[in-house]
Every structure is written in structure tokens, then in C-alpha cells.
C-alpha positions as CSV (number, residue, x, y, z in Angstrom):
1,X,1.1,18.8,-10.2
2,X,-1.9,20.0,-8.2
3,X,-2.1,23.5,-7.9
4,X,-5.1,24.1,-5.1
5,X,-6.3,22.7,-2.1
6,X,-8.9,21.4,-4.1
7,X,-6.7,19.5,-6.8
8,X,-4.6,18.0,-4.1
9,X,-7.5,16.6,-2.6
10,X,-8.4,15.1,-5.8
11,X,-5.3,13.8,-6.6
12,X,-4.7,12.3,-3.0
13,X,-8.2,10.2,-3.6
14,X,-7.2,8.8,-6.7
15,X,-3.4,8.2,-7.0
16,X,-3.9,4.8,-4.5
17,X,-6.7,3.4,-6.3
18,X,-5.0,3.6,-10.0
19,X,-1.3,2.5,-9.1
20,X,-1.8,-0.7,-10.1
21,X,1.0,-1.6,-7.6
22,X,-0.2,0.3,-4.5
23,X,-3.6,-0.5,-5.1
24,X,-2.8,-4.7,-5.3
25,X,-0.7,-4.0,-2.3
26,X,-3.3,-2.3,-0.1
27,X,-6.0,-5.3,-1.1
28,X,-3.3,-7.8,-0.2
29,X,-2.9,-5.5,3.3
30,X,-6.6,-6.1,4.1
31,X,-6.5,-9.3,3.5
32,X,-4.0,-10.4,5.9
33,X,-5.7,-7.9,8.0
34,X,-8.6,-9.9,7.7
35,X,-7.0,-13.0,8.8
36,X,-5.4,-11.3,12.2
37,X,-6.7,-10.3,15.3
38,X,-6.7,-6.6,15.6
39,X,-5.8,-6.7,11.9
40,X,-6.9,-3.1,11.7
41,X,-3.2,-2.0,13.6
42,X,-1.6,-3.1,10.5
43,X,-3.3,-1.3,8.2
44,X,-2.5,1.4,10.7
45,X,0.8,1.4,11.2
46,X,1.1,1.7,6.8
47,X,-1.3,4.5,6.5
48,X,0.5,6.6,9.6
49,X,3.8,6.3,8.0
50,X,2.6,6.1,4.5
51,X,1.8,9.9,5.4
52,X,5.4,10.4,6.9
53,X,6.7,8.5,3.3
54,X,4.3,11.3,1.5
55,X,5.6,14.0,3.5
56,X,9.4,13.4,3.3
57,X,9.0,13.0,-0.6
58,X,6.6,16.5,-1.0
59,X,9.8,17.9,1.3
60,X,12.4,17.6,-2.0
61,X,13.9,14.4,0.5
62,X,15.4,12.5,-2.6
63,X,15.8,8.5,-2.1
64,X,16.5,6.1,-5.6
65,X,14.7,3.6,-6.4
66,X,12.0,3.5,-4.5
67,X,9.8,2.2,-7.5
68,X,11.2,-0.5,-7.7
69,X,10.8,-1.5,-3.6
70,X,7.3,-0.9,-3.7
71,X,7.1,-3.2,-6.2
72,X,9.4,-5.8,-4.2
73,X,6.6,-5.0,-1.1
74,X,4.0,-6.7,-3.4
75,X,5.9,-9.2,-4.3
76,X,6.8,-10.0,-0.4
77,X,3.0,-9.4,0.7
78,X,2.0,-12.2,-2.0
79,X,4.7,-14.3,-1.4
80,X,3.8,-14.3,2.6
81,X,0.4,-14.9,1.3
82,X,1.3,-18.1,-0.8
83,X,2.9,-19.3,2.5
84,X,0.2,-19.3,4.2
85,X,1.8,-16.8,6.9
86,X,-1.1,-14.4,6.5
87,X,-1.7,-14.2,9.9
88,X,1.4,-13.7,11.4
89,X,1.1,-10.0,12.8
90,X,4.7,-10.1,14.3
91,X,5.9,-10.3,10.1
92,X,3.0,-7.9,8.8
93,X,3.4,-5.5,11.6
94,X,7.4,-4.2,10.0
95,X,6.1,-4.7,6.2
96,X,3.2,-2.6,6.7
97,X,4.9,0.1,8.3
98,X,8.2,-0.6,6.0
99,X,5.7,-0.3,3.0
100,X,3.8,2.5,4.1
101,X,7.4,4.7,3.9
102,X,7.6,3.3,0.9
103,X,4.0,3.8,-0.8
104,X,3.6,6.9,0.9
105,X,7.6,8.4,-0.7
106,X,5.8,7.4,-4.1
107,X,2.7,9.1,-3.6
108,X,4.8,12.3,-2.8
109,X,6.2,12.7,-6.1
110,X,2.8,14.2,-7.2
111,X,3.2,16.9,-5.1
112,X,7.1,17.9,-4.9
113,X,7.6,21.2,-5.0
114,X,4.2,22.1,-4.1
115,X,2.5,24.8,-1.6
116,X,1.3,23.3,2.0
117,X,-1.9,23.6,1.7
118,X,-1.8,21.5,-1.6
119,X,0.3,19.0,0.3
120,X,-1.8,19.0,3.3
121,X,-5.3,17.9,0.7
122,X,-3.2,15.8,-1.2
123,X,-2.0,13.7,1.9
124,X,-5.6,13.7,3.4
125,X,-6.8,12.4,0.4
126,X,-3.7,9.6,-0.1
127,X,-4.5,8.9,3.6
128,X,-8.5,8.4,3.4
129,X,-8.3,6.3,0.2
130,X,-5.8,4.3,1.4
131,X,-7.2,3.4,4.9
132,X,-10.6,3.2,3.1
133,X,-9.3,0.4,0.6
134,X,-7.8,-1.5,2.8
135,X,-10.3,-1.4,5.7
136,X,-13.1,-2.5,3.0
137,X,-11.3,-5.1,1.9
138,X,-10.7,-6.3,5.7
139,X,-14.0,-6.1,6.3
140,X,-15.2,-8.1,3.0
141,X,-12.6,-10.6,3.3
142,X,-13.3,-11.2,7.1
143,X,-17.5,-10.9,7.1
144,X,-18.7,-11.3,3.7
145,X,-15.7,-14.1,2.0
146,X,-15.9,-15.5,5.6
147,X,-11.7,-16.0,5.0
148,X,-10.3,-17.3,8.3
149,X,-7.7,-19.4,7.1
150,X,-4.1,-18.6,5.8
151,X,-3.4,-21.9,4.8
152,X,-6.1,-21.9,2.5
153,X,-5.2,-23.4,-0.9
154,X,-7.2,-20.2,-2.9
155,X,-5.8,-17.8,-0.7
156,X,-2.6,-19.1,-1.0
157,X,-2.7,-19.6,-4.9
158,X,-4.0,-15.5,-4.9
159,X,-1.0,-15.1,-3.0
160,X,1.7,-16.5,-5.5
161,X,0.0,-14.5,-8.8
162,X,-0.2,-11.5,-6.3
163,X,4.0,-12.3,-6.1
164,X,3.9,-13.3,-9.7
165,X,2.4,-9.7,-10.1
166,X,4.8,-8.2,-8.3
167,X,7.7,-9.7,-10.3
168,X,6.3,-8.2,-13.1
169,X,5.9,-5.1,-11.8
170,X,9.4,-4.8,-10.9
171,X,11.0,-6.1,-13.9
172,X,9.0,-3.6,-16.4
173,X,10.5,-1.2,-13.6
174,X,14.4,-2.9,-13.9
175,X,14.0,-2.8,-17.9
176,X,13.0,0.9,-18.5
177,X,16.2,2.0,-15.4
């Protein structure tokens, strides 16, 4: 656990890019951000109440598995994906702000029981690397990859080994409970 301002800030930058499941989550985010207009109020809405989900956890706020439904928000995000429903804001709207409670409880754990001030750098940190992720990947996907269709056989094909990943995740998750 993070012990200064400093640490927290630290560990807030790097505990979205290494979780293997919130990072796959937040590219799969800008993706379908990507594909939307005003995509970038999705990624919004998960990184304002991912920092209410941080919050609540840091709080001692104690809620079971929650593991185990981030990993079921990856597997949903690729399965809309492999739909082709990438684009749908009126379905990613809910699951990104759904998900950001989620990601955001998770991130918390690394600072429970800590001092405010730790909590405070730790949640800007969660909060910068998070919106930055999925923001870059928005951007690439929309300027640079030039993706503009959901229906897109490749997208859609990412989509089902993102939800293949996801299954994965959450059965490694369902074995060690």
C-alpha cells in the first residue's frame, strides 16, 4: 500500500495499464468510442464513476466479487464487439459507467486503509491513465486505423478473443474462489 502522496500517484498511473483485465477493457472502451459519435462521453461517464468505484473501495465499503464482474465487463465489451454493436451508444453508455464502478472498486483495493492525501494521488493517477488509454486508443482507432465500421469482420473477430479473453479471465478467477 502507498504510503505518500507521491507513491499513490505512482501507483494510480500504473495499476490500469498492468491489470491485464482493466487494461483490455479500457482499449476495447476506445474502440467503440472510436466508432460513436461523441464517443469521448463514454469514456467519460467510466472514468467519472470509476473515481466514485475507487473512492467507495479506499472508504473500507466492502462488496464480493467484484473480480470476477470486471472480468464479466470484458467479456460483455468483446462480446458487443463480435456483434458488431460497437456503435450503439445507448448499450455502451450503462456498461461504461456500470464498468467504471466496477474498475474503479478494484483499483481501490490498493489504497484501503490509506491517508487522503494518498487516496487523493492515487485516484488522480487511476483517473489520468485511464482516460489517457482510452482516449489514445479512440483517437488511433478513429484517425490513424481509419475504423468506422462495427460490422467489420476484423473488428468483430478482435471482439470475440477480447470475450474469449474475458472467459479466461474469469474462470482463473472462479477456480482460485
Amino acid at each position: 500500500m502507498p504510503t505518500t502522496f507521491l507513491e499513490g500517484l505512482l501507483s494510480g498511473l500504473h495499476h490500469p495499464a498492468v491489470g491485464l483485465d482493466h487494461l483490455v477493457f479500457l482499449v476495447v472502451l476506445g474502440v467503440a468510442a472510436a466508432l460513436m459519435r461523441a464517443g469521448v462521453l463514454t469514456v467519460l461517464a467510466f472514468v467519472a464513476t470509476a473515481v466514485i468505484g475507487t473512492y467507495v473501495r479506499a472508504v473500507n465499503f466492502d462488496y464480493p466479487y467484484v473480480e470476477q464482474l470486471v472480468s464479466l465487463t470484458v467479456v460483455i465489451a468483446g462480446l458487443l464487439i463480435a456483434l458488431g454493436l460497437g456503435a450503439k451508444k445507448l448499450i455502451w453508455l450503462p456498461l461504461a459507467a456500470v464498468a467504471g464502478l466496477l474498475h474503479g472498486y478494484a483499483f481501490g483495493e490498493e489504497v484501503l486503509g490509506a491517508d487522503g492525501p494518498v487516496i487523493a494521488a492515487y485516484m488522480i493517477g487511476v483517473t489520468v491513465v485511464s482516460a489517457a488509454i482510452a482516449l489514445a486508443v479512440m483517437l488511433l482507432s478513429s484517425k490513424v486505423l481509419a475504423l468506422s465500421d462495427p460490422g467489420s469482420r476484423l473488428l468483430r473477430a478482435a471482439g470475440a478473443l477480447v470475450g474469449v479473453l474475458g472467459i479466461v479471465l474469469l474462470a482463473q478467477l472462479m477456480m482460485a474462489t
